[in-house]
N, C-alpha and C positions, 0 to 999 in steps of 0.2 A: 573517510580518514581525514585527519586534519594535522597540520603542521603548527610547533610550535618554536618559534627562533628570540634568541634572549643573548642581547647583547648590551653588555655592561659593563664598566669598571667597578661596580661595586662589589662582583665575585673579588677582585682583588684586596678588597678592603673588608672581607669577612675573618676573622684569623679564627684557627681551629683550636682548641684546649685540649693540648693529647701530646702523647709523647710523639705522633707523625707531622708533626708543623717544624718545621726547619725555620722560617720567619722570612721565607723568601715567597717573593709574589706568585713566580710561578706555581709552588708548592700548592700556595692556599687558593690560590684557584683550582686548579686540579683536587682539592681537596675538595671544595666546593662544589665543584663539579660533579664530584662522584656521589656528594650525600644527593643533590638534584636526582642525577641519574636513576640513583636506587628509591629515592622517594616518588618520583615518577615512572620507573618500572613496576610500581604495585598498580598504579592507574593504568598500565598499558600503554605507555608511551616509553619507545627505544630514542639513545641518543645517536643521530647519524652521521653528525661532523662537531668535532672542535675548534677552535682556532687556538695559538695562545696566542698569536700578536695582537687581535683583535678582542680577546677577551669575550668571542663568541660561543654559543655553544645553541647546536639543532636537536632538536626532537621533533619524531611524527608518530602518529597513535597509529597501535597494532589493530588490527583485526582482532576477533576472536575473545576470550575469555581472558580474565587475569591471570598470572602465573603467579603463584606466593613463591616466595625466598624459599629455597630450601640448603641448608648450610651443612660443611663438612661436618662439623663437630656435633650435628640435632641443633635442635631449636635451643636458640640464645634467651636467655632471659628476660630481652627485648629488643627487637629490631627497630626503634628509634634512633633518631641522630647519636642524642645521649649517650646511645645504648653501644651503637656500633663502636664508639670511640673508648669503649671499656672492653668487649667483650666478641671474641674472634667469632667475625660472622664470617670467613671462606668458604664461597659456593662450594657444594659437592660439588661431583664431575655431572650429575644431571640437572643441576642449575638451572634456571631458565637464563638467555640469552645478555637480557638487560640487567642482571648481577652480578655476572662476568665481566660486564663492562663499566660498571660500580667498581669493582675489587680492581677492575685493571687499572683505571683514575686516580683508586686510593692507592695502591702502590708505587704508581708512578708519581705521585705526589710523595712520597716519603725519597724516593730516588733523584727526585727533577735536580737539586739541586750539585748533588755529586756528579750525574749526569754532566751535567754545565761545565764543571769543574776538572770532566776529563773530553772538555773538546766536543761534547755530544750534546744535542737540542735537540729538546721536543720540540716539533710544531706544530701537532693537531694531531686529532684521531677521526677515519673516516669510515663512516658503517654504512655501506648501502643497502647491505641483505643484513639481515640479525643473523647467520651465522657466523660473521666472519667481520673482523676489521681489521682496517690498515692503522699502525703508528707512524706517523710521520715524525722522521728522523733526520736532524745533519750531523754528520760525522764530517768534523771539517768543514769541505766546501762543498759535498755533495750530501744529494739528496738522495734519501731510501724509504721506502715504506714495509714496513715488516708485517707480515699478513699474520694473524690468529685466530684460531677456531673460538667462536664465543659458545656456538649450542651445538647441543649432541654430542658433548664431550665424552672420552674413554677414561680421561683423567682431569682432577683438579686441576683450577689453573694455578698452578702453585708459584708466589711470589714473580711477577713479568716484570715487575718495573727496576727488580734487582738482576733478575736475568737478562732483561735488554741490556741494562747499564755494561753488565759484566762481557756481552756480546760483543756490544761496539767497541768497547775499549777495547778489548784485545784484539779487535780486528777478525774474530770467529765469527759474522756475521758474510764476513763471504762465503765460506761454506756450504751456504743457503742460500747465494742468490740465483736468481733466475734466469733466463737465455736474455733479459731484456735487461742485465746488470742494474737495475735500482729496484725491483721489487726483492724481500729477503723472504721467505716462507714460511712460517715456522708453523704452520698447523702439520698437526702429528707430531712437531717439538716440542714447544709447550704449551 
């Protein structure tokens, strides 16, 4: 297995051509992010941590065979960068792992900036197993990390970067937290 770590201000200076570019930095990294992510989920490489202060982002290569994209709607008329930005590729609920976490990037790149604007930061996503990640969140002045199922899902991951948004702000993210008050849980939520 081998690791690969890419750290760069130039993810900031990539801008996306789509109606999901807001023209904020955070956005278009997170954008960027997520085309990486899913263009290296075909080679077999998961992403395991983010940063956004640092403009970081990890990958290390799976074991095992590739997984091809498998999308709610059937097969798109092309899973290209191009492509994605025309035409809804949302993982089915049996998605492989590192698509879910493509989809979770591009969404939250459409949200980062409303996000922002109601007191709530992203600051990185952290995957140590491909089932499951953490978003790392400040609501205010604390820190949370909101756990999601990425594989073996029951259900699509339907829209997270508008559900987290919607979570924090109204303060419905304690609902879900956990005996150690900063982890939030949301596998089996969304």
């Amino acid at each position: 297995m081998s690791r690969v770590k890419l750290v760069t201000s130039a993810f900031a200076a990539t801008p996306r051509q789509g109606p999901r570019v807001t023209g904020d930095p955070d956005s278009e990294f997170l954008t960027h992010a997520a085309e990486v992510a899913f263009d290296l989920g075909g080679d077999r490489f998961r992403l395991t941590a983010l940063r956004m202060r640092s403009r970081a982002v990890e990958f290390t290569e799976t074991g095992g065979p590739a997984e091809p994209p498998v999308c709610r709607e059937g097969a798109p008329p092309g899973t290209g960068r191009e492509a994605r930005r025309v035409y809804d590729w949302q993982p089915a609920a049996g998605a492989p792992s590192w698509m879910n976490m493509a989809w979770l990037l591009d969404d939250l790149a459409a949200w980062a900036g409303q996000m922002a604007a109601d007191d709530v930061a992203l600051a990185g996503v952290e995957a140590p197993e491909p089932h499951w990640c953490d978003v790392l969140v400040r609501d205010g002045d604390t820190a949370y990390r909101a756990r999601l199922t990425l594989a073996d899902r029951d259900e699509v991951l339907d829209y997270p970067g508008m559900y987290l948004r919607e979570l924090f702000a109204e303060g419905r993210h304690r609902d879900h937290l956990t005996e150690n008050g900063s982890l939030v849980d949301l596998r089996g939520v969304l």
